[in-house]
TIRO-2110 file (N, C-alpha, C; in Angstrom, 1 decimal):
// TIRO-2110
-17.0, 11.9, 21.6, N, 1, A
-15.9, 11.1, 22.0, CA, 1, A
-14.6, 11.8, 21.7, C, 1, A
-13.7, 11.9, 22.7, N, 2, A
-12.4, 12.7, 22.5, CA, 2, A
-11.5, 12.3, 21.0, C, 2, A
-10.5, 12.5, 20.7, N, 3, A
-9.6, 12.7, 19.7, CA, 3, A
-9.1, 10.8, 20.1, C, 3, A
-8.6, 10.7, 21.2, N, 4, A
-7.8, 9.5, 21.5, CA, 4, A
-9.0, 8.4, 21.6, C, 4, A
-8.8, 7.6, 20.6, N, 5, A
-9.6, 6.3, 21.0, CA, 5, A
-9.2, 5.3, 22.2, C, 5, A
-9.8, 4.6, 22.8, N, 6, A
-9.7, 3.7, 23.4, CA, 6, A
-9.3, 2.5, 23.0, C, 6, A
-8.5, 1.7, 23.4, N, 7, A
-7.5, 0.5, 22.8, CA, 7, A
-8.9, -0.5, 22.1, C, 7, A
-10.1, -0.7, 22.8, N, 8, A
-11.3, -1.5, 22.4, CA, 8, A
-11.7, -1.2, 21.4, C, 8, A
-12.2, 0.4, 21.5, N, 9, A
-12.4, 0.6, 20.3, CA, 9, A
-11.4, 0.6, 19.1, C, 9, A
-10.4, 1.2, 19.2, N, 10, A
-9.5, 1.1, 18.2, CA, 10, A
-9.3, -0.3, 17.4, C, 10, A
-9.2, -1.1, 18.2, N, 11, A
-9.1, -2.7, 18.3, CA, 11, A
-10.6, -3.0, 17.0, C, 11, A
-11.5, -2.5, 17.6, N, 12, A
-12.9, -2.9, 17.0, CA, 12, A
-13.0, -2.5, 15.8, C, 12, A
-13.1, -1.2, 15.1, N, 13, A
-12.8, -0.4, 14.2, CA, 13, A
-12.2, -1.3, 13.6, C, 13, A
-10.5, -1.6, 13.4, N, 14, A
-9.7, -2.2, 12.9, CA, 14, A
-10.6, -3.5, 12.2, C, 14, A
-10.7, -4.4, 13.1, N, 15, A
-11.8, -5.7, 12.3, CA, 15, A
-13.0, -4.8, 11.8, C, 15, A
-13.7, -4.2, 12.3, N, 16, A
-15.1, -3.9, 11.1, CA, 16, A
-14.0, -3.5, 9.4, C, 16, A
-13.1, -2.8, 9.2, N, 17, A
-12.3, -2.2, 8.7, CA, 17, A
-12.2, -3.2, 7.5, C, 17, A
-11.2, -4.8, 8.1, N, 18, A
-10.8, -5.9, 7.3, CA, 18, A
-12.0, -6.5, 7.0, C, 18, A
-13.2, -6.2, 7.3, N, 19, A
-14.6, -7.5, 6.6, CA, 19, A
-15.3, -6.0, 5.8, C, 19, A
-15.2, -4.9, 5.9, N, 20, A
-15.7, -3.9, 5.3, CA, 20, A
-15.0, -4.0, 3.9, C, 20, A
-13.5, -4.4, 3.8, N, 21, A
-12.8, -4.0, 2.7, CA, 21, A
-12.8, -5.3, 2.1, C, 21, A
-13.0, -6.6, 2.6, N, 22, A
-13.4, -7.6, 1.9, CA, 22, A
-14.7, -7.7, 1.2, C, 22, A
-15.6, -7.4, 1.9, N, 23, A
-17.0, -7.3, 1.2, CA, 23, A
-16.8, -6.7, 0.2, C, 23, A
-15.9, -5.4, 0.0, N, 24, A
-16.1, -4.3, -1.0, CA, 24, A
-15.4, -5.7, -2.3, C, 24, A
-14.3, -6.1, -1.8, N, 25, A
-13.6, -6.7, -3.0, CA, 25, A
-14.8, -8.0, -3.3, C, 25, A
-15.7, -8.5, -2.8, N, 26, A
-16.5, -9.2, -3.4, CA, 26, A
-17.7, -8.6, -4.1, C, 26, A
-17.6, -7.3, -4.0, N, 27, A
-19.1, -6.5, -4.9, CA, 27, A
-19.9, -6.2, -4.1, C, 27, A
-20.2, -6.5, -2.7, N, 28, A
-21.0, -5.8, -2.0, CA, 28, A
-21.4, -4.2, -1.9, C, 28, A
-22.0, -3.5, -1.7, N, 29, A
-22.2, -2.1, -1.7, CA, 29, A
-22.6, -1.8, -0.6, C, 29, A
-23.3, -2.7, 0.3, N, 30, A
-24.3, -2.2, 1.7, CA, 30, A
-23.7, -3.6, 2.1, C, 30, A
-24.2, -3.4, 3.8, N, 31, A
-23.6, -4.5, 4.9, CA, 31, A
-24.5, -3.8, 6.0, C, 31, A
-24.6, -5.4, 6.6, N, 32, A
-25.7, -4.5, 8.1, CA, 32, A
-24.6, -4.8, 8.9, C, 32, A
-24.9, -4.3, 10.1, N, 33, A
-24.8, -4.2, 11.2, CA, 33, A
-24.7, -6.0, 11.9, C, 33, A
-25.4, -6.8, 11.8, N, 34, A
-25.3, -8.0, 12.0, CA, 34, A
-24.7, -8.8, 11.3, C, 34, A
-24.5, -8.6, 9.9, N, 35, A
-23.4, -9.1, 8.7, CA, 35, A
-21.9, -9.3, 9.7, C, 35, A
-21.8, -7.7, 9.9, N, 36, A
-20.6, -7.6, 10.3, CA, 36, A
-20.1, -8.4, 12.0, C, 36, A
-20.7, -8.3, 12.5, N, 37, A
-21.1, -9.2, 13.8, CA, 37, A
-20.9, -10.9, 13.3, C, 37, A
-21.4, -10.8, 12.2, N, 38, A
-21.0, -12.5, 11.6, CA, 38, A
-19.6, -13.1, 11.7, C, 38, A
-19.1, -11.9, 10.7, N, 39, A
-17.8, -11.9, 10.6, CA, 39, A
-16.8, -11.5, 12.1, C, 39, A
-17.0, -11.0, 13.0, N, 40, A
-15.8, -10.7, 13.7, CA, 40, A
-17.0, -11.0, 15.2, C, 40, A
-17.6, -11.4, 15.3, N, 41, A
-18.0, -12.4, 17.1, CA, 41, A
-18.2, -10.5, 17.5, C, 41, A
-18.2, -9.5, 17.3, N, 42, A
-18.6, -8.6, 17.8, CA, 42, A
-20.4, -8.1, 17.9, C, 42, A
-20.7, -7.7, 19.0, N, 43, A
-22.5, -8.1, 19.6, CA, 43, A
-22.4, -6.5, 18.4, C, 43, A
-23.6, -7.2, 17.7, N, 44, A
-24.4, -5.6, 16.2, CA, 44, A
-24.9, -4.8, 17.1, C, 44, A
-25.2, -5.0, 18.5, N, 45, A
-25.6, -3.6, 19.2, CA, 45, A
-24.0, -2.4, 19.7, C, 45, A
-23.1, -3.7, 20.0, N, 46, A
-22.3, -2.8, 20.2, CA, 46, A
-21.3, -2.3, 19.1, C, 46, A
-21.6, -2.9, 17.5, N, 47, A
-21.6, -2.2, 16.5, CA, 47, A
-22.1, -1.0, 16.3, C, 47, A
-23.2, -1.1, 16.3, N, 48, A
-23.4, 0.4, 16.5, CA, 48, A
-23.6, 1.3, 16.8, C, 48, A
-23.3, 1.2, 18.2, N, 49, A
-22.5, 1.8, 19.1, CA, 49, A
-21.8, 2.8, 18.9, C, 49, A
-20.3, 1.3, 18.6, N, 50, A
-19.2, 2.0, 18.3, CA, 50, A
-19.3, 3.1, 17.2, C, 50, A
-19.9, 2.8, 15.7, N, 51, A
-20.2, 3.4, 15.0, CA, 51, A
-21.3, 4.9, 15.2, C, 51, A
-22.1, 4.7, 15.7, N, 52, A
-22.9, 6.1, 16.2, CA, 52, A
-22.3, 7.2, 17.1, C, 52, A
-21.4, 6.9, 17.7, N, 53, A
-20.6, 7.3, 18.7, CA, 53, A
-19.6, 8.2, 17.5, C, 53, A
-19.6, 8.1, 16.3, N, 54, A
-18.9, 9.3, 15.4, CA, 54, A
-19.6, 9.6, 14.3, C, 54, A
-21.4, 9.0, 14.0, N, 55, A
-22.0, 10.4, 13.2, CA, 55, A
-22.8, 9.6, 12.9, C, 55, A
-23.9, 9.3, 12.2, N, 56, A
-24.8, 8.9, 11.6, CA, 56, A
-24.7, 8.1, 10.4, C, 56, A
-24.4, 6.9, 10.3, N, 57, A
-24.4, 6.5, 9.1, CA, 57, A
-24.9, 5.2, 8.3, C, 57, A
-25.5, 4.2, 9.1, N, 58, A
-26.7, 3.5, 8.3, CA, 58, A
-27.9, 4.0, 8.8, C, 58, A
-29.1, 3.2, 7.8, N, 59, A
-30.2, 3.1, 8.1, CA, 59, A
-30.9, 1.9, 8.6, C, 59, A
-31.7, 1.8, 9.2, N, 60, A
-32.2, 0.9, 10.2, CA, 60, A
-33.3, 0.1, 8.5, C, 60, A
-33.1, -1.1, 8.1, N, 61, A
-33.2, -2.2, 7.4, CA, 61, A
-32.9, -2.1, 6.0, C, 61, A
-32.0, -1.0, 6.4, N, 62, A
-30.8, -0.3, 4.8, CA, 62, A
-29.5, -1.0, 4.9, C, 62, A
-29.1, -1.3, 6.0, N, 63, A
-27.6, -0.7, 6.8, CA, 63, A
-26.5, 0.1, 5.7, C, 63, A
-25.4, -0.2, 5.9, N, 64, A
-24.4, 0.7, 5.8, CA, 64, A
-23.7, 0.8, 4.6, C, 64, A
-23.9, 2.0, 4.3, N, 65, A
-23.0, 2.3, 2.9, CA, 65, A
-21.1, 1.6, 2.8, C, 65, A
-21.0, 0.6, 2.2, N, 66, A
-19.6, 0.6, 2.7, CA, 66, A
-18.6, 1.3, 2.1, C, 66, A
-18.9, 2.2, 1.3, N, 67, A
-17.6, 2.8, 0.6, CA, 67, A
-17.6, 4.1, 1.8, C, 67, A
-18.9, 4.3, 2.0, N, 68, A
-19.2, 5.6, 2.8, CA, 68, A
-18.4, 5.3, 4.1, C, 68, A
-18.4, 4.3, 5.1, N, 69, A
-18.1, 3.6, 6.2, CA, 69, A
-17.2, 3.6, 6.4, C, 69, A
-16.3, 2.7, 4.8, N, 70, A
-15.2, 2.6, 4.9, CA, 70, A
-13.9, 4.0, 4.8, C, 70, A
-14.2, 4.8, 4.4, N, 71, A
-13.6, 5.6, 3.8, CA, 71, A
-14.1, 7.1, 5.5, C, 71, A
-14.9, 6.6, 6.3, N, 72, A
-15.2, 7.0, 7.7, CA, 72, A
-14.4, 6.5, 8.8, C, 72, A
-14.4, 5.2, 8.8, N, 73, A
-13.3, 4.8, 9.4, CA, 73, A
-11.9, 4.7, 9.4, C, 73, A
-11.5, 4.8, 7.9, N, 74, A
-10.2, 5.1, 7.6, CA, 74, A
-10.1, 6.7, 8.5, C, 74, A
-10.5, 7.4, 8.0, N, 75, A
-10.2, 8.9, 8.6, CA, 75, A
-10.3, 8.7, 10.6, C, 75, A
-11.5, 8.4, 11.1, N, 76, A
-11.0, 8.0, 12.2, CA, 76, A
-9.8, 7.4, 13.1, C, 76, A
-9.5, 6.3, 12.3, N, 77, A
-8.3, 5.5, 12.7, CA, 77, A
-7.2, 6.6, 12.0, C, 77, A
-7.4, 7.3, 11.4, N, 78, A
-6.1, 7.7, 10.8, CA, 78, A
-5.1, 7.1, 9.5, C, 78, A
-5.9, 6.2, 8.8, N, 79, A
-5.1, 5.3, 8.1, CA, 79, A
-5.0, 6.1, 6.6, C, 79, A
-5.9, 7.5, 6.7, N, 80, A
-6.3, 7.6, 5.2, CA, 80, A
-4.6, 7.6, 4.4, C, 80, A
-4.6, 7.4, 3.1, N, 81, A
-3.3, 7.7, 2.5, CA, 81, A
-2.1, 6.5, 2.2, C, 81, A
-1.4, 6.9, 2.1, N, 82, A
-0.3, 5.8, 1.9, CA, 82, A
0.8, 6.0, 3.1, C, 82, A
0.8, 4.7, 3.8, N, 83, A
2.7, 4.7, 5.5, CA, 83, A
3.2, 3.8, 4.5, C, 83, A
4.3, 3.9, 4.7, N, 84, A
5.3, 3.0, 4.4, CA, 84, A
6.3, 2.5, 6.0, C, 84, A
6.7, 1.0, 5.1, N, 85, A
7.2, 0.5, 6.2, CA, 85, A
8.0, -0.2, 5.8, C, 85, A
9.2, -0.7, 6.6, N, 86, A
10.1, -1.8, 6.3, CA, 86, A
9.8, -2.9, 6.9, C, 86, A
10.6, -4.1, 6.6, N, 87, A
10.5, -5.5, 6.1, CA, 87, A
11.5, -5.8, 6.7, C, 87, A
11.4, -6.4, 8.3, N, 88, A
13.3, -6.8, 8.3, CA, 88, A
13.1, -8.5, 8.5, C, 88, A
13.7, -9.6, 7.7, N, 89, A
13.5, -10.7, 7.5, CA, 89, A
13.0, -11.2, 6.3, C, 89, A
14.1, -12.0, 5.6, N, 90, A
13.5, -12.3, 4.2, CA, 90, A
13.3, -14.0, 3.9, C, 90, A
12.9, -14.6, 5.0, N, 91, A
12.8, -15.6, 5.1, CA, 91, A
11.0, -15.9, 4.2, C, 91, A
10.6, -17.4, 4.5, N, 92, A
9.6, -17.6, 4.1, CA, 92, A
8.4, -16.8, 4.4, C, 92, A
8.5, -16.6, 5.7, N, 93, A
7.4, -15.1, 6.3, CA, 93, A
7.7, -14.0, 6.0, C, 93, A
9.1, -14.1, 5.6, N, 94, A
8.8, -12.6, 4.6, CA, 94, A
8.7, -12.6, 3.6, C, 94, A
8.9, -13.3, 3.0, N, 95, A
8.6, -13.3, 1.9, CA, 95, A
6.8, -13.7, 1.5, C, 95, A
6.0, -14.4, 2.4, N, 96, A
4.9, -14.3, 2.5, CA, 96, A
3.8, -13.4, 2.8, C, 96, A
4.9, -12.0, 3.6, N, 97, A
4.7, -11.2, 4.5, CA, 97, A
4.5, -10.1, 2.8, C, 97, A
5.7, -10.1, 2.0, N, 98, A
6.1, -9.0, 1.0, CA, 98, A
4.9, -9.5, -0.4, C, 98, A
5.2, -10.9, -0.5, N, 99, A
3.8, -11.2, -2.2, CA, 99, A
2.4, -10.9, -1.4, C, 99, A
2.1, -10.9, 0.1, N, 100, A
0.7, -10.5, 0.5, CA, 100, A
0.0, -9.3, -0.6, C, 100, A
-1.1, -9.5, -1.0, N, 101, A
-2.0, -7.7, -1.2, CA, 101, A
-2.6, -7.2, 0.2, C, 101, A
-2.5, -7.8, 1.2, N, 102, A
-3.4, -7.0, 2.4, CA, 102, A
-2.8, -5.7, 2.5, C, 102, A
-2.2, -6.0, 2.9, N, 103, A
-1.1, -4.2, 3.3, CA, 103, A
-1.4, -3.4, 2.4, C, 103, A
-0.9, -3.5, 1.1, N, 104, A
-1.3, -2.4, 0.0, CA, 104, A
-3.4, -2.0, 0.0, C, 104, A
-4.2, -3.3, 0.5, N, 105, A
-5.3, -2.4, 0.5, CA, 105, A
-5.7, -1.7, 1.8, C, 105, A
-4.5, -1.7, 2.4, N, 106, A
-5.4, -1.1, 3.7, CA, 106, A
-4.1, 0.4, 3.4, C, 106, A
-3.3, 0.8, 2.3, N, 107, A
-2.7, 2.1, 2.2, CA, 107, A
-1.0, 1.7, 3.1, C, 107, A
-1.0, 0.4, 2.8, N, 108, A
0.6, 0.4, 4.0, CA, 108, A
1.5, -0.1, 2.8, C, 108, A
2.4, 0.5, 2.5, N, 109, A
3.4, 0.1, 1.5, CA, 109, A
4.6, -0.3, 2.3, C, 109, A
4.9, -1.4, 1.6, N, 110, A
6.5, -2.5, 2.1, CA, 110, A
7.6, -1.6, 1.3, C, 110, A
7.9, -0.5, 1.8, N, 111, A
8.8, 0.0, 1.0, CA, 111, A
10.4, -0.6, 0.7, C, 111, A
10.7, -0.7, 1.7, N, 112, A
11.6, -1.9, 1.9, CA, 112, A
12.1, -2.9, 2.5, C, 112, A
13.1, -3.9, 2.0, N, 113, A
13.3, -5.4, 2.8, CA, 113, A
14.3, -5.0, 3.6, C, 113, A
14.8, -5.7, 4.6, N, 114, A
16.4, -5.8, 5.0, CA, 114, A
16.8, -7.4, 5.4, C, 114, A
17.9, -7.7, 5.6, N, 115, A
17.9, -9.0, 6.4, CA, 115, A
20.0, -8.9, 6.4, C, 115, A
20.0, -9.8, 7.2, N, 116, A
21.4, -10.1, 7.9, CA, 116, A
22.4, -10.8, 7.0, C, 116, A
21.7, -11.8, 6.3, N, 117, A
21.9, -13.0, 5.5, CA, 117, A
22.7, -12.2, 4.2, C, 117, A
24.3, -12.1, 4.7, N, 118, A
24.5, -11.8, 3.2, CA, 118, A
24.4, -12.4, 1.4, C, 118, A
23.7, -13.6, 1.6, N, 119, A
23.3, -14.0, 0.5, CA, 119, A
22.2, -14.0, -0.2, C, 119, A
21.2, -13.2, 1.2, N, 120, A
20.0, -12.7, 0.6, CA, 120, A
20.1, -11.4, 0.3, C, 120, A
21.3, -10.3, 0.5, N, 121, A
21.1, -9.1, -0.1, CA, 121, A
21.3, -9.1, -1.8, C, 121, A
20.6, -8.2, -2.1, N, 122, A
20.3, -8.0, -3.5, CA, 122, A
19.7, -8.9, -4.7, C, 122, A
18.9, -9.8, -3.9, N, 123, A
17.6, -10.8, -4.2, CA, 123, A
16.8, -9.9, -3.9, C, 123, A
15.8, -10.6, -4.9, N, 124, A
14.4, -9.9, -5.0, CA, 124, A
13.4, -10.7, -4.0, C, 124, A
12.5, -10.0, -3.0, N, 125, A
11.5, -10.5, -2.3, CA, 125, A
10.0, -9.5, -2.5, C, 125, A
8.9, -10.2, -3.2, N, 126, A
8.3, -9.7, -3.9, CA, 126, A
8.5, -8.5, -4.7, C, 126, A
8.2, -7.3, -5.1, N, 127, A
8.8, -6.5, -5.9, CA, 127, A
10.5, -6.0, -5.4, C, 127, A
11.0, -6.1, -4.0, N, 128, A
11.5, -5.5, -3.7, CA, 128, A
13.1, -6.1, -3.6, C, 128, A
13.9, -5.8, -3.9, N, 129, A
15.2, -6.1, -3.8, CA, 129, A
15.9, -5.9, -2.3, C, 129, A
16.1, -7.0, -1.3, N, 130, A
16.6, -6.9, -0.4, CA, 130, A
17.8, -6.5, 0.0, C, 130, A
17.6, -5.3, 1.4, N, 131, A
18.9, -4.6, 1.5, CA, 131, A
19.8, -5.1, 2.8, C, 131, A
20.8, -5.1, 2.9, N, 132, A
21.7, -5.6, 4.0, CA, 132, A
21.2, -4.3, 5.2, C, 132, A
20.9, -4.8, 6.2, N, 133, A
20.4, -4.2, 7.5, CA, 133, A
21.1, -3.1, 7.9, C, 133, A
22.7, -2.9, 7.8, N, 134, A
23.3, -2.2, 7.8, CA, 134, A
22.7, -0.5, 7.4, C, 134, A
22.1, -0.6, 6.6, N, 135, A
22.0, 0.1, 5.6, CA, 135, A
20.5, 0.9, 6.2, C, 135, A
20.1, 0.2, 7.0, N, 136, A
18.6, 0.7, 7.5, CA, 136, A
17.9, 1.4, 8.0, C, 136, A
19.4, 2.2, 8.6, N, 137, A
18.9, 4.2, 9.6, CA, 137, A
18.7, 4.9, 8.1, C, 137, A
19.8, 4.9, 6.8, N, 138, A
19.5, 5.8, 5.6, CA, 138, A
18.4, 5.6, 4.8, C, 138, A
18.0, 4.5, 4.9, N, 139, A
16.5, 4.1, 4.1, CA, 139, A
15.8, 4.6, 4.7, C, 139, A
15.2, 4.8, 6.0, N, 140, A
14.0, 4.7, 6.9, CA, 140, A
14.0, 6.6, 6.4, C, 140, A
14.8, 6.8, 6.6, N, 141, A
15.1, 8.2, 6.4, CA, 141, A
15.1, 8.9, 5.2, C, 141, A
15.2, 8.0, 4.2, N, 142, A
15.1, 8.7, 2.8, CA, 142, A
13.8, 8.4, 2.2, C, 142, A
13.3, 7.0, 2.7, N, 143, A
11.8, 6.9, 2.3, CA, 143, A
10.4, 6.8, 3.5, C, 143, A
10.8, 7.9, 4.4, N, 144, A
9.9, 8.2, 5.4, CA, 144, A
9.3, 7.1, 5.9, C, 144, A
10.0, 5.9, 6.6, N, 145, A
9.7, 4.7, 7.1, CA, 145, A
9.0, 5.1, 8.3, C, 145, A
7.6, 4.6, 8.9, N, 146, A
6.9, 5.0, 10.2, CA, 146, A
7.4, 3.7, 11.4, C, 146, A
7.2, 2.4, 10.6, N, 147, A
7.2, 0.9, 11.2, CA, 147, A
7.7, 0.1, 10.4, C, 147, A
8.1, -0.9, 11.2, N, 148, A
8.7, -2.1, 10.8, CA, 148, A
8.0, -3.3, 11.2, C, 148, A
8.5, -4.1, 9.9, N, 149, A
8.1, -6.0, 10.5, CA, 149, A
8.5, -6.6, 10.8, C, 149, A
8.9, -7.2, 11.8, N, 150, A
9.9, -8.4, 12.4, CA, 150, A
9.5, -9.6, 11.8, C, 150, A
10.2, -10.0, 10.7, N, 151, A
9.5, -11.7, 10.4, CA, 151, A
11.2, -12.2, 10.4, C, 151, A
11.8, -12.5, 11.5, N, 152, A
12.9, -13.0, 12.0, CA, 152, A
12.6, -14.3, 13.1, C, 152, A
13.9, -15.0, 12.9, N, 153, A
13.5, -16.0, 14.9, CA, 153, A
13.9, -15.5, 15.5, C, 153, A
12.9, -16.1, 16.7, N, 154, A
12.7, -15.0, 18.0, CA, 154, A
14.4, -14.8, 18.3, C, 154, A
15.0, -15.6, 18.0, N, 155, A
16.9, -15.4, 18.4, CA, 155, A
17.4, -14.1, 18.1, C, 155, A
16.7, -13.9, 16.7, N, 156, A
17.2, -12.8, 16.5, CA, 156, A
16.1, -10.9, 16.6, C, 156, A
15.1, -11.3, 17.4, N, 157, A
14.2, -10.6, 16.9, CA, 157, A
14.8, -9.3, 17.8, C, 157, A
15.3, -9.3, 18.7, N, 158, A
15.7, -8.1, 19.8, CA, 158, A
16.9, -7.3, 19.1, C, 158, A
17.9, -7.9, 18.1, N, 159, A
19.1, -7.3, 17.0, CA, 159, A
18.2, -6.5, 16.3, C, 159, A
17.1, -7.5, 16.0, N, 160, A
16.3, -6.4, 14.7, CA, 160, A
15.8, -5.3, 15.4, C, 160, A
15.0, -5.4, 16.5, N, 161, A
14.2, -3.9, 17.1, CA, 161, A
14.9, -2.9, 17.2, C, 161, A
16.1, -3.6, 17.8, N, 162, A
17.1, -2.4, 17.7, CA, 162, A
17.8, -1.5, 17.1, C, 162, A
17.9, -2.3, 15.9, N, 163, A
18.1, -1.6, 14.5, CA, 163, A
16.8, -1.2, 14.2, C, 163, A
15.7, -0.9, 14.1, N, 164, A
14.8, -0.7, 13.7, CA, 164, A
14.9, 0.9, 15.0, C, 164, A
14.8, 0.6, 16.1, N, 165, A
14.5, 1.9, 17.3, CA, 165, A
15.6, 2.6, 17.2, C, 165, A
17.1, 2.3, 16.6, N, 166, A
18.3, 2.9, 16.3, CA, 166, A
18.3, 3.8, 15.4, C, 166, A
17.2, 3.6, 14.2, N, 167, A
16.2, 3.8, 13.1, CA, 167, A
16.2, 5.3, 13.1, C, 167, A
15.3, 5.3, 14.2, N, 168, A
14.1, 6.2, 14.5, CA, 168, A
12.6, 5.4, 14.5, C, 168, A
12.7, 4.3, 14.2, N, 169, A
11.2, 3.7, 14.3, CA, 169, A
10.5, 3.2, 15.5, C, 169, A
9.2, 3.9, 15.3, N, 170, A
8.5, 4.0, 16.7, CA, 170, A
7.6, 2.8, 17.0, C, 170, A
7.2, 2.2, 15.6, N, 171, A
6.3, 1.1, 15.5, CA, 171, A
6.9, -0.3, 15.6, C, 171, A
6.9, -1.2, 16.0, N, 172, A
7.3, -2.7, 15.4, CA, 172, A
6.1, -4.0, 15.7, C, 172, A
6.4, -4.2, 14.2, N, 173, A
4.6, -5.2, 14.5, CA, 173, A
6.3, -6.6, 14.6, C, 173, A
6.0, -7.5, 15.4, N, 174, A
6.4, -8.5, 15.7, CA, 174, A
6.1, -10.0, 15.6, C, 174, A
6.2, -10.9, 14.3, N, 175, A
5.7, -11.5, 14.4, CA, 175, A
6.8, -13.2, 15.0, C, 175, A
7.7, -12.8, 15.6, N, 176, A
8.6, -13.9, 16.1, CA, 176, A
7.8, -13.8, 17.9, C, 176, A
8.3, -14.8, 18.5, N, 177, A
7.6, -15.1, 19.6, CA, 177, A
8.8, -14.5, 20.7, C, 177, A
10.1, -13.5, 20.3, N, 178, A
10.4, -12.8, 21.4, CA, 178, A
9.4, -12.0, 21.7, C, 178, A
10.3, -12.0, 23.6, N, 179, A
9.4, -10.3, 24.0, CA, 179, A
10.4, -9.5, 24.2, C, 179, A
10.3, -8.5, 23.3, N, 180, A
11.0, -7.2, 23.0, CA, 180, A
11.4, -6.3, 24.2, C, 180, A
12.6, -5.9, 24.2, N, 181, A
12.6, -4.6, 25.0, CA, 181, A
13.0, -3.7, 24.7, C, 181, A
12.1, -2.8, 24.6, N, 182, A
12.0, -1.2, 23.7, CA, 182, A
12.0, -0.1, 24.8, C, 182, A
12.6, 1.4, 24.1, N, 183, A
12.1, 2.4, 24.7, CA, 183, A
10.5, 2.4, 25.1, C, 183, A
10.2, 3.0, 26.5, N, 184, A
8.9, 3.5, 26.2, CA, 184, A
8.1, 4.2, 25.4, C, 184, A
8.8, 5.0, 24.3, N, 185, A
8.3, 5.7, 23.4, CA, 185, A
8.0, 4.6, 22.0, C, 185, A
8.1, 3.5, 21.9, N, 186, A
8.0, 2.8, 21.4, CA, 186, A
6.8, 1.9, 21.2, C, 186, A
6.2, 1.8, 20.7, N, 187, A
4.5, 0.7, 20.6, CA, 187, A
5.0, -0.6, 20.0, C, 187, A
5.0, -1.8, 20.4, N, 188, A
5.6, -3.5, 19.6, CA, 188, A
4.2, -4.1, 19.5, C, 188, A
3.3, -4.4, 18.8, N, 189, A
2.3, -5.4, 18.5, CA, 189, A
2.9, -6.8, 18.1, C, 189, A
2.6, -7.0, 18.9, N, 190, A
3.6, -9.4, 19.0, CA, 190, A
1.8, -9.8, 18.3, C, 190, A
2.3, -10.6, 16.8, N, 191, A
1.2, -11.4, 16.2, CA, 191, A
1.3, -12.7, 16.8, C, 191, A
0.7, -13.8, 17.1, N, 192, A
1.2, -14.7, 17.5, CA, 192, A
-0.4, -15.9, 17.3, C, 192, A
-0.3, -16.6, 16.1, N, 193, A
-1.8, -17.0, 15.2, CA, 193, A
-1.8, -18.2, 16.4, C, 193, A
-0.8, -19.0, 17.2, N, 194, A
-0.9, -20.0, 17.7, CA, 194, A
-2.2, -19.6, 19.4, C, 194, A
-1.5, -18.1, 19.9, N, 195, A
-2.0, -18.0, 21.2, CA, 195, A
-3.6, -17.5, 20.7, C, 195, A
-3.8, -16.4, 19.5, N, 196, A
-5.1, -16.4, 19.2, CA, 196, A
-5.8, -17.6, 18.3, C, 196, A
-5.2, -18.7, 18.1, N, 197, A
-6.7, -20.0, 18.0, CA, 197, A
-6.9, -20.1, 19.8, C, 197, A
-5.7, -20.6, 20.5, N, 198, A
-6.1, -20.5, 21.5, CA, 198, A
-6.8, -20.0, 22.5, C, 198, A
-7.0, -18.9, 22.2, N, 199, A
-8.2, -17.7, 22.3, CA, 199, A
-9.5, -18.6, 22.0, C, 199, A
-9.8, -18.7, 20.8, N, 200, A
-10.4, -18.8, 19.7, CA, 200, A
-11.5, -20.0, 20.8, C, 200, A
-10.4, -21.5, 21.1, N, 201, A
-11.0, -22.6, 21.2, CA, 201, A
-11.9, -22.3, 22.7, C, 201, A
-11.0, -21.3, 23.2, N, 202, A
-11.2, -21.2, 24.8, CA, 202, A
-12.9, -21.1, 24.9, C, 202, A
-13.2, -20.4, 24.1, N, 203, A
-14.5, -19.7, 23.7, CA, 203, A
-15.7, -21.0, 23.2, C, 203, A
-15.2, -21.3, 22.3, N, 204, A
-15.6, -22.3, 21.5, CA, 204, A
-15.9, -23.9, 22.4, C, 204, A
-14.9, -23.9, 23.2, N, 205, A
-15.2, -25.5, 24.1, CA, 205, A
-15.5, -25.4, 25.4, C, 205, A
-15.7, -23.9, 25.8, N, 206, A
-15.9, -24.1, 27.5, CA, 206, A
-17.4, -23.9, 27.2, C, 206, A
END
């Protein structure tokens, strides 16, 4: 398989990824192939698939080492190590976004906050003391910022990109329900938990 994954696969990887690193936090050591299928609606044939398609690594009524797996897929996807990223919105989502541990176990550090709200600069939002937005081309830059989080309303979420692609930042995960308009050189991932249940049910009741 070439260097560049496919959005599917990439996609897929990602979930085996989040139920690999949960297992580990509950003491598991090994996971099959259908375990994992449990957890994320993906067919265990085309689990392993995806997985054989870059080297050899369960055994057929052993399955899969997960520290081994995990620590395979990281390098695939590229995640090994520590990104840092900023935080623009210090509202309840972000601040639910900043006390999270997800981020930190998947190697993504909230390096810093920002927000507009001058009465939220220089409050603390989980470890981090929030910076006035203003300020946000010299941070990204002095602490090697890759991406950003939009946890703003969608009203304001197109001010924030901007500052954020004004930046230099090429990533923005989005979780307000604007639609962004970015350079092309730019990648936006819009979370949106209301259109994936609706996903979810589509499946579930037809």
């Amino acid at each position: 398989m070439g260097d560049r994954l496919t959005v599917g696969v990439a996609a897929r990887l990602s979930r085996y990824l989040q139920v690999l690193t949960q297992a580990k936090k509950m003491g598991k050591s090994r996971i099959s192939s259908q375990e994992i299928s449990d957890y994320t609606n993906v067919n265990a044939t085309q689990i392993r698939r995806d997985l054989s398609a870059f080297g050899k690594f369960g055994k057929r009524g052993v399955g899969y080492d997960i520290d081994s797996l995990l620590s395979e897929i990281r390098r695939i996807l590229r995640t090994q190590g520590q990104h840092n990223i900023a935080l623009v919105g210090a509202g309840r989502l972000g601040e639910a976004i900043a006390s999270s541990p997800i981020f930190a176990e998947h190697g993504i550090n909230i390096a810093a906050a920002f927000d507009v709200d001058p009465d939220k600069v220089g409050r603390r939002i989980g470890s981090l003391a929030i910076s006035d937005i203003r300020s946000l081309s010299g941070v990204v830059r002095d602490k090697n910022i890759i991406a950003g989080v939009l946890a703003v309303p969608a009203a304001s979420a197109q001010d924030a990109a901007d500052a954020l692609v004004d930046a230099g930042v090429r990533i923005v995960f989005n979780y307000s329900e604007a639609l962004l308009d970015v350079p092309p050189d730019v990648q936006v991932h819009t979370s949106n938990p209301a259109v994936e249940l609706l996903h979810a049910l589509y499946f579930h009741l037809t």
